[in-house]
N, CA, C and O atoms as a Maestro MAE file, in Angstrom:
{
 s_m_m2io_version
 :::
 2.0.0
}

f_m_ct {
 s_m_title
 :::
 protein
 m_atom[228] {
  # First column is atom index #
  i_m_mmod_type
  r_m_x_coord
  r_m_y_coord
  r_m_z_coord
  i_m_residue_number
  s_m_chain_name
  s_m_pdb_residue_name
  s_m_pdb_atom_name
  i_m_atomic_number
  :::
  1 25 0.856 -1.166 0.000 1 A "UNK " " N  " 7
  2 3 0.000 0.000 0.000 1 A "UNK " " CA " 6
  3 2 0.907 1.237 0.000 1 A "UNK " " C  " 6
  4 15 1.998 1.296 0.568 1 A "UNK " " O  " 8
  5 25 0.331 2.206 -0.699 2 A "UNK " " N  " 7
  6 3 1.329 3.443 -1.042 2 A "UNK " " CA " 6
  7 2 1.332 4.206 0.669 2 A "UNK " " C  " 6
  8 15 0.447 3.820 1.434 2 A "UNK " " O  " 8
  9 25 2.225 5.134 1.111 3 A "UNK " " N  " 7
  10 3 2.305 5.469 2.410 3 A "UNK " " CA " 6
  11 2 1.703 6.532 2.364 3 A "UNK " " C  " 6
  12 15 1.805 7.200 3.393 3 A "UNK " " O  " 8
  13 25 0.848 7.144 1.215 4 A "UNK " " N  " 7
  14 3 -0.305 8.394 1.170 4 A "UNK " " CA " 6
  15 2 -1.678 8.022 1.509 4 A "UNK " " C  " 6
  16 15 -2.560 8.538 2.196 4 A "UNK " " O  " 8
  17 25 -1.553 6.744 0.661 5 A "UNK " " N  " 7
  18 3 -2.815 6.263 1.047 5 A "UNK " " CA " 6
  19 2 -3.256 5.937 1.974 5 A "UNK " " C  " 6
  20 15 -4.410 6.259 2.256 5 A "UNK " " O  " 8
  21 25 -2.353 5.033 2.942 6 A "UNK " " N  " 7
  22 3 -2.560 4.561 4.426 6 A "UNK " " CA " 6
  23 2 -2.577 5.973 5.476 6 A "UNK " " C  " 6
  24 15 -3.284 5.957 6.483 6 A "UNK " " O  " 8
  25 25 -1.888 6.947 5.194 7 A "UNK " " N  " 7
  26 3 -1.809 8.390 5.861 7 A "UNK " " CA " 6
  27 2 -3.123 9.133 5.515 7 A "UNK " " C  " 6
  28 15 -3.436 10.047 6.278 7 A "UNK " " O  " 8
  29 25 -3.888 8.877 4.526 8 A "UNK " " N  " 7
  30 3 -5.127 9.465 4.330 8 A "UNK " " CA " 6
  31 2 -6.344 8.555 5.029 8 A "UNK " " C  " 6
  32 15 -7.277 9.064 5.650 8 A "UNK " " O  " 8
  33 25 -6.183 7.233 4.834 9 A "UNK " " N  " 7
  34 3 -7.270 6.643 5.962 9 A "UNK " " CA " 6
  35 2 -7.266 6.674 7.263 9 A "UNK " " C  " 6
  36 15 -8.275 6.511 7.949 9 A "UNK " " O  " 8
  37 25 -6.088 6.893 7.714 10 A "UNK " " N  " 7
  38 3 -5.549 7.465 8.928 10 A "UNK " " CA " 6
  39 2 -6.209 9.298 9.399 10 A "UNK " " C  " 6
  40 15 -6.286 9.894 10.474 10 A "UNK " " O  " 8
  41 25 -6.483 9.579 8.314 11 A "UNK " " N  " 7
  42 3 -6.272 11.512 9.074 11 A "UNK " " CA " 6
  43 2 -7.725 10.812 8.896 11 A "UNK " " C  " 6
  44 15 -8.094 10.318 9.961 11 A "UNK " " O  " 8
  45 25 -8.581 10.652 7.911 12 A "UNK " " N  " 7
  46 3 -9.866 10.391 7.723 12 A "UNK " " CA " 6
  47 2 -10.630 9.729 8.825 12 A "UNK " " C  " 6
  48 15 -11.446 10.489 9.346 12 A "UNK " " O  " 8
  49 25 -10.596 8.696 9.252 13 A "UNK " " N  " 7
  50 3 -10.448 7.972 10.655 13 A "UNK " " CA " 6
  51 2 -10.313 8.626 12.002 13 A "UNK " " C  " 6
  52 15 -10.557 8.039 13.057 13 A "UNK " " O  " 8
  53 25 -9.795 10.239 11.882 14 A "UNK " " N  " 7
  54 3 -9.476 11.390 12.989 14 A "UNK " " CA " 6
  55 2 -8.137 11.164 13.708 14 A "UNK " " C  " 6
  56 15 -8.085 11.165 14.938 14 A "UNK " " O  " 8
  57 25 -7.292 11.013 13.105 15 A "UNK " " N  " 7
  58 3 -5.965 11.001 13.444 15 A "UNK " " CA " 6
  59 2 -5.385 11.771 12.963 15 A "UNK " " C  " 6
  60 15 -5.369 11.905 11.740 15 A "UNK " " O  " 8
  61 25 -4.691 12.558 13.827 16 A "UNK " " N  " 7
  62 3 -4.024 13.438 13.732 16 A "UNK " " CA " 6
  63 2 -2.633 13.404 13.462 16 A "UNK " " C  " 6
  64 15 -2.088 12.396 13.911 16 A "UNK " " O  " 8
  65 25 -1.820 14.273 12.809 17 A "UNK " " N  " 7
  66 3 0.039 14.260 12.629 17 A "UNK " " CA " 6
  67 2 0.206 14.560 14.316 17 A "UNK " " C  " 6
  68 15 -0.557 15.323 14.909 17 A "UNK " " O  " 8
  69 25 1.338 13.824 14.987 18 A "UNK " " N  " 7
  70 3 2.151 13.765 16.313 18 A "UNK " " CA " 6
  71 2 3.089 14.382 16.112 18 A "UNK " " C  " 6
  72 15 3.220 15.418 16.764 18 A "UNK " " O  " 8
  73 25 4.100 14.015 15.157 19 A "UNK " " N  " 7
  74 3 5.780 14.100 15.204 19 A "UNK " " CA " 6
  75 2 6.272 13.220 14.047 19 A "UNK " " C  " 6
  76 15 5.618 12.459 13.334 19 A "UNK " " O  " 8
  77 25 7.958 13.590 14.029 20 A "UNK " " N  " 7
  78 3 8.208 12.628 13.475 20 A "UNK " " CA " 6
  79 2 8.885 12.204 14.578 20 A "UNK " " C  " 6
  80 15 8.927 12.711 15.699 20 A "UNK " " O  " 8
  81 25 9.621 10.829 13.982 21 A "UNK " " N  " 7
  82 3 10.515 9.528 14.607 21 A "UNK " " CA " 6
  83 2 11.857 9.447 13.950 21 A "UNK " " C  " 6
  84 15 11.752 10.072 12.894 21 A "UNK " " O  " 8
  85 25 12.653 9.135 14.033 22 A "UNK " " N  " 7
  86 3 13.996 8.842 13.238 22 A "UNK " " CA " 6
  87 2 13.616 8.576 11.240 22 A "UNK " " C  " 6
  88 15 13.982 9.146 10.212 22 A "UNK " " O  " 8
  89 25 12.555 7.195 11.629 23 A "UNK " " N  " 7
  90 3 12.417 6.660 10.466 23 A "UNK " " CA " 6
  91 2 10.586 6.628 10.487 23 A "UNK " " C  " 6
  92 15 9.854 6.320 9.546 23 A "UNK " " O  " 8
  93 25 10.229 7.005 11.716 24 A "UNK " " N  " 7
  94 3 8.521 7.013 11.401 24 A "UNK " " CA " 6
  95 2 7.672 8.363 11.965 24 A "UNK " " C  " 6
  96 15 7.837 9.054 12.970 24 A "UNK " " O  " 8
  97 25 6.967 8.407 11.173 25 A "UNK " " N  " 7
  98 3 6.318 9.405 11.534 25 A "UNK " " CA " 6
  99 2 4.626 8.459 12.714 25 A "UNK " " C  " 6
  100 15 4.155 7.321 12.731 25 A "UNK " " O  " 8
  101 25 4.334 9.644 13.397 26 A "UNK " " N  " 7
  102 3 3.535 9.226 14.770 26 A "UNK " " CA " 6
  103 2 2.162 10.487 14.368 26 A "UNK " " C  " 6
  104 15 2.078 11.695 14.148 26 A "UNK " " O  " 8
  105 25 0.984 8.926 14.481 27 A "UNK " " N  " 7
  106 3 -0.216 10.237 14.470 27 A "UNK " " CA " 6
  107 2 -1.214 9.890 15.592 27 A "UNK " " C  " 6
  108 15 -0.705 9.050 16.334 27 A "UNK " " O  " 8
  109 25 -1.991 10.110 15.834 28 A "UNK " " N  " 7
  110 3 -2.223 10.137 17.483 28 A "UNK " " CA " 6
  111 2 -3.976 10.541 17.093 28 A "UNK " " C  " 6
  112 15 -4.301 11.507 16.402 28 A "UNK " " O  " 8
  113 25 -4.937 9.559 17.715 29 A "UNK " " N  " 7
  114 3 -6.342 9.779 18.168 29 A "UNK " " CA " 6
  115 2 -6.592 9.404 19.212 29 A "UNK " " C  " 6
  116 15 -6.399 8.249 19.594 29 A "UNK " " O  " 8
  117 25 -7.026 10.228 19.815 30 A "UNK " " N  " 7
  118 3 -7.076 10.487 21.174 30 A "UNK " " CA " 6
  119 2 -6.097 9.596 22.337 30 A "UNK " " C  " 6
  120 15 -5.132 10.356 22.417 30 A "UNK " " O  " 8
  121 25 -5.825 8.556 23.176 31 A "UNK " " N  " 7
  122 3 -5.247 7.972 23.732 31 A "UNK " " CA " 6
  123 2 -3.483 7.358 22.851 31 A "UNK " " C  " 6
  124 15 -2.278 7.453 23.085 31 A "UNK " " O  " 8
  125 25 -4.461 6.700 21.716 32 A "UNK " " N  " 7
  126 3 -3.703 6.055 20.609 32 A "UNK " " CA " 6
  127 2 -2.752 6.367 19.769 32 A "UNK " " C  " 6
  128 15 -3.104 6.946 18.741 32 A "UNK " " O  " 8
  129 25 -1.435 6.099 19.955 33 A "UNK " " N  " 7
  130 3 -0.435 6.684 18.697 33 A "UNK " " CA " 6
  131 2 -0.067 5.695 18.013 33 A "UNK " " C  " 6
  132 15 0.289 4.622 18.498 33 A "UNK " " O  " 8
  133 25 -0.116 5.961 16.826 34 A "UNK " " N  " 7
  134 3 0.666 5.258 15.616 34 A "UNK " " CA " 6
  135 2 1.602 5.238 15.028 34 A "UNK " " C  " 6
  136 15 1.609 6.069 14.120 34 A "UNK " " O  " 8
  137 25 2.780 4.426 15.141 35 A "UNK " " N  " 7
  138 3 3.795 4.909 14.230 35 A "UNK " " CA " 6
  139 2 3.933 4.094 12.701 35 A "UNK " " C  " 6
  140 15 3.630 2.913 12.537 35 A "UNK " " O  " 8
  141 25 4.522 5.120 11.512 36 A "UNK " " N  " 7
  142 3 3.809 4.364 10.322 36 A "UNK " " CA " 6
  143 2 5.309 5.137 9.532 36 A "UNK " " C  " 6
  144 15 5.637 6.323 9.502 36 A "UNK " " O  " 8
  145 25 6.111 3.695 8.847 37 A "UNK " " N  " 7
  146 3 7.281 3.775 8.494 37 A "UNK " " CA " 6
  147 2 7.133 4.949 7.468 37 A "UNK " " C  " 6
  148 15 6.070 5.268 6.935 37 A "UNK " " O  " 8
  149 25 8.625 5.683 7.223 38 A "UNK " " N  " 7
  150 3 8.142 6.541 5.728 38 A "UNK " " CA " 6
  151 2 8.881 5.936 4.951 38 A "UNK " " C  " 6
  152 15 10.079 6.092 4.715 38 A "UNK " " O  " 8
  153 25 8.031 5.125 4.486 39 A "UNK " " N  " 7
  154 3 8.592 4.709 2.671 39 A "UNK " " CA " 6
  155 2 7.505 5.375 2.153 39 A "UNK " " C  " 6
  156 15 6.606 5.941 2.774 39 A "UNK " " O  " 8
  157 25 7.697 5.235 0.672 40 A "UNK " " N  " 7
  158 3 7.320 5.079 -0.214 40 A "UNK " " CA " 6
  159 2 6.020 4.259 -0.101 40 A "UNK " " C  " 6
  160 15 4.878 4.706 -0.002 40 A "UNK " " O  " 8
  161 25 6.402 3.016 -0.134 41 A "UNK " " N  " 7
  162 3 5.481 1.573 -0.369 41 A "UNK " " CA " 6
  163 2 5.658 0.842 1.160 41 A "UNK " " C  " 6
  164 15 6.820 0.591 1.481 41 A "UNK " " O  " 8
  165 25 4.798 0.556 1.930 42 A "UNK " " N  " 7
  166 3 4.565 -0.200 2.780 42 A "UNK " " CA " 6
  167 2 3.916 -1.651 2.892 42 A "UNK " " C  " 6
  168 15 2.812 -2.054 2.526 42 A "UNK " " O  " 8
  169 25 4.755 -2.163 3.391 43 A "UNK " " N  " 7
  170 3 4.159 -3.769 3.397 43 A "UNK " " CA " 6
  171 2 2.832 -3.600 3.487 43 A "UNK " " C  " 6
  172 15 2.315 -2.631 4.042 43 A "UNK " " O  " 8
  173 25 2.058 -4.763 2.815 44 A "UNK " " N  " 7
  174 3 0.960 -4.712 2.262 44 A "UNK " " CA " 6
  175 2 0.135 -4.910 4.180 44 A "UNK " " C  " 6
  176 15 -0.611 -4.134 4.777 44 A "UNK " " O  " 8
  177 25 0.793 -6.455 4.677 45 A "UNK " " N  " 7
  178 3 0.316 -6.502 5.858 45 A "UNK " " CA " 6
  179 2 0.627 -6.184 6.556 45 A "UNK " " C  " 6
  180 15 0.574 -6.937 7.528 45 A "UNK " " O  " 8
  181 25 1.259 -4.773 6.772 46 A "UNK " " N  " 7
  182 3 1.726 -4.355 8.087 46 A "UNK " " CA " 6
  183 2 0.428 -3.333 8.037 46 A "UNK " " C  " 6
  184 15 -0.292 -3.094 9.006 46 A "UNK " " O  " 8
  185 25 0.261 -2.736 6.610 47 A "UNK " " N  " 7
  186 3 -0.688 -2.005 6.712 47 A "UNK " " CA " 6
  187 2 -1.952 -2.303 7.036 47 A "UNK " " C  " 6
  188 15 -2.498 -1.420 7.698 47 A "UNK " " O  " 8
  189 25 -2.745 -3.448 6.746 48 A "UNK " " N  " 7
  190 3 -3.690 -3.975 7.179 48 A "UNK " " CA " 6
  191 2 -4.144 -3.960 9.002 48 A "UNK " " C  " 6
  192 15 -5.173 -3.612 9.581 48 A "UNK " " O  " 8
  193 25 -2.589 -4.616 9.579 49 A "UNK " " N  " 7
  194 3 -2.609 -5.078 10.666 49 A "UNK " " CA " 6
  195 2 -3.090 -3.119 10.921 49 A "UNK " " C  " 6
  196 15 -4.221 -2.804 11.293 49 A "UNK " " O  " 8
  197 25 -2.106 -2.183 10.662 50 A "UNK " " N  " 7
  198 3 -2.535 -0.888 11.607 50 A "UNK " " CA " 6
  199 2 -4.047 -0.478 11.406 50 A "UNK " " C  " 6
  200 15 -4.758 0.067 12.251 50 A "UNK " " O  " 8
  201 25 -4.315 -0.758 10.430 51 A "UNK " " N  " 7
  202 3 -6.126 -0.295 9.755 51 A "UNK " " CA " 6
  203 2 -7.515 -1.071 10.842 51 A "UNK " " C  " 6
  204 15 -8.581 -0.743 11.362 51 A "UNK " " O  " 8
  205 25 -6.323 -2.644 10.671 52 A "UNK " " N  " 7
  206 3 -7.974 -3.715 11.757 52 A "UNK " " CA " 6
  207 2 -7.457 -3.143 13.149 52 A "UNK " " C  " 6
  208 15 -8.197 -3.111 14.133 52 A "UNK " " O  " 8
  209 25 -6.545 -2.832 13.164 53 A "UNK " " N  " 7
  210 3 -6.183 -2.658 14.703 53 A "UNK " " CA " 6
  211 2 -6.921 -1.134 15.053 53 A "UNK " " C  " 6
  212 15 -7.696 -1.006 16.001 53 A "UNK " " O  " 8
  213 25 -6.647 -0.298 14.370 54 A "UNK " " N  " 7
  214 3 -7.685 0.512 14.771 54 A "UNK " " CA " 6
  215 2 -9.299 0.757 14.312 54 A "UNK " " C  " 6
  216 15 -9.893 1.770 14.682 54 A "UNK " " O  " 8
  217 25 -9.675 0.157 13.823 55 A "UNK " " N  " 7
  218 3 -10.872 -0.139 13.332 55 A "UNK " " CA " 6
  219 2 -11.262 0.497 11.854 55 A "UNK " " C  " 6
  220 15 -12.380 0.906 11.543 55 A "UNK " " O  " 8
  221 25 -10.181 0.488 11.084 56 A "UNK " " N  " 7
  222 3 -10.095 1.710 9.765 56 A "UNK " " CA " 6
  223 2 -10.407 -0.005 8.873 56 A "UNK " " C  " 6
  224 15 -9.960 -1.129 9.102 56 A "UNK " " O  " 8
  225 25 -11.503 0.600 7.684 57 A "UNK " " N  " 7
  226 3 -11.544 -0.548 6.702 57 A "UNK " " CA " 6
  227 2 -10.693 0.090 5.188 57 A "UNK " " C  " 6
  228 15 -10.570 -0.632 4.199 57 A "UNK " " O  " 8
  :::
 }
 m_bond[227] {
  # First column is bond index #
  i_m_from
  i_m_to
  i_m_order
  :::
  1 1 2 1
  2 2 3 1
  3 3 4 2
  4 3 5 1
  5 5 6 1
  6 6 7 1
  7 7 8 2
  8 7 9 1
  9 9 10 1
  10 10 11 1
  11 11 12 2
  12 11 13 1
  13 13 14 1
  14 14 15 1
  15 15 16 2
  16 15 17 1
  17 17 18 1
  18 18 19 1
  19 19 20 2
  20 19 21 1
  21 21 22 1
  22 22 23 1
  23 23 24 2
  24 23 25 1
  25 25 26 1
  26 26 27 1
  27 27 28 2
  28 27 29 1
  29 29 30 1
  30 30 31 1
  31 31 32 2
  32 31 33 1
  33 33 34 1
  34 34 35 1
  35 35 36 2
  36 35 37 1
  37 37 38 1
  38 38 39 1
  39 39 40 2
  40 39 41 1
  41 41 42 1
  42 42 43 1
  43 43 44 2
  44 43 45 1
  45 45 46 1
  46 46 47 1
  47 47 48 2
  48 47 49 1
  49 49 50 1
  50 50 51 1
  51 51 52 2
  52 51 53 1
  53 53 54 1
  54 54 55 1
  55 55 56 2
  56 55 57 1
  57 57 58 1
  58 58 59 1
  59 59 60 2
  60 59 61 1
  61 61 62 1
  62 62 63 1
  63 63 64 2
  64 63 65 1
  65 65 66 1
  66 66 67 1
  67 67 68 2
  68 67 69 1
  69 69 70 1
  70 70 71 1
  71 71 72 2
  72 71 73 1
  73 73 74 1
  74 74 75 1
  75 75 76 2
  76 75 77 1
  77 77 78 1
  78 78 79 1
  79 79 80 2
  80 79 81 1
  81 81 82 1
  82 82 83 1
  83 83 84 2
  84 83 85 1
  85 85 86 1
  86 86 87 1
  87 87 88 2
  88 87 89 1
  89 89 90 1
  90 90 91 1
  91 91 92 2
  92 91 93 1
  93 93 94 1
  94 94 95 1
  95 95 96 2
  96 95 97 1
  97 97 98 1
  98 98 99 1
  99 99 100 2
  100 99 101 1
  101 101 102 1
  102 102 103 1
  103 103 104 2
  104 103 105 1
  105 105 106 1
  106 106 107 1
  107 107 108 2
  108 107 109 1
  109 109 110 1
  110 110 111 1
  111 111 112 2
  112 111 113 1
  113 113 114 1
  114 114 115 1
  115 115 116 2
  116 115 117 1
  117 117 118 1
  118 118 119 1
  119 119 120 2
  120 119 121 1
  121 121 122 1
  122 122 123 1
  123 123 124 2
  124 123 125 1
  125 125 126 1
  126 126 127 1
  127 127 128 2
  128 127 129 1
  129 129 130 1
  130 130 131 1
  131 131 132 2
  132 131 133 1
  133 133 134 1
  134 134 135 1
  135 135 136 2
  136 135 137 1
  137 137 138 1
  138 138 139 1
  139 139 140 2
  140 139 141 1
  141 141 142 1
  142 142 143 1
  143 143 144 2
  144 143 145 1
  145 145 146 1
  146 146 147 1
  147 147 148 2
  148 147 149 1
  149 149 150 1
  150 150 151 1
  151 151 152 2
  152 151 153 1
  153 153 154 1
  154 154 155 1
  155 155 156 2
  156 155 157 1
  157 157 158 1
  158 158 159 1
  159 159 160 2
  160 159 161 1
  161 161 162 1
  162 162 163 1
  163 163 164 2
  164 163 165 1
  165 165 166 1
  166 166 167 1
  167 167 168 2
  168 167 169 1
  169 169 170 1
  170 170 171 1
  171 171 172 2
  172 171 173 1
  173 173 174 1
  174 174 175 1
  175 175 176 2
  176 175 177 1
  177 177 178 1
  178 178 179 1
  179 179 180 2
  180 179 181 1
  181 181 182 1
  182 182 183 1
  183 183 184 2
  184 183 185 1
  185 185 186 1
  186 186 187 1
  187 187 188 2
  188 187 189 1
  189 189 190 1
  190 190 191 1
  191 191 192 2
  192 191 193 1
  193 193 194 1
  194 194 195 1
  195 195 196 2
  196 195 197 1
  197 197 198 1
  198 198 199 1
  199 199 200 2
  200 199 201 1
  201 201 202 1
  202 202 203 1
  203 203 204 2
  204 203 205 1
  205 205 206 1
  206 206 207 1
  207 207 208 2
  208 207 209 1
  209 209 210 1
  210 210 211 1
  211 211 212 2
  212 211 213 1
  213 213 214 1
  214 214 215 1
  215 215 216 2
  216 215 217 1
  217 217 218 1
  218 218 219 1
  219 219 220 2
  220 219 221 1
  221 221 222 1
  222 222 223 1
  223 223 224 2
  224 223 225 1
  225 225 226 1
  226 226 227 1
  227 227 228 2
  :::
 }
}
C-alpha cells in the first residue's frame, strides 16, 4: 500500500500528525499513537494489521 494512502485513511479515521521519529512518523487519536514507516510503499500486511487494529476498513 502506497504510504499516502494509508496516511489518508488514517487523518480520515481522525488522526491526527504527532511528530516525526527517526524513520517514522507518529499520528495520534485520542489515547492512541501510531507509528507508520516513511517509505514510499509499505508492506501490504503491516498495513492492514494498523487499519484492523484501529478499526479503519
Amino acid at each position: 500500500m502506497k504510504h499516502k494512502e494509508l496516511v489518508r485513511k488514517l487523518l480520515e479515521a481522525g488522526f491526527k500528525f504527532y511528530g516525526h521519529g527517526a524513520n517514522h512518523d507518529r499520528y495520534k487519536r485520542g489515547s492512541v499513537i501510531e507509528q507508520i514507516p516513511r517509505h514510499k510503499e509499505i508492506n501490504e500486511r503491516l498495513a492492514k494489521t494498523i487499519l484492523r487494529r484501529n478499526g479503519i476498513k
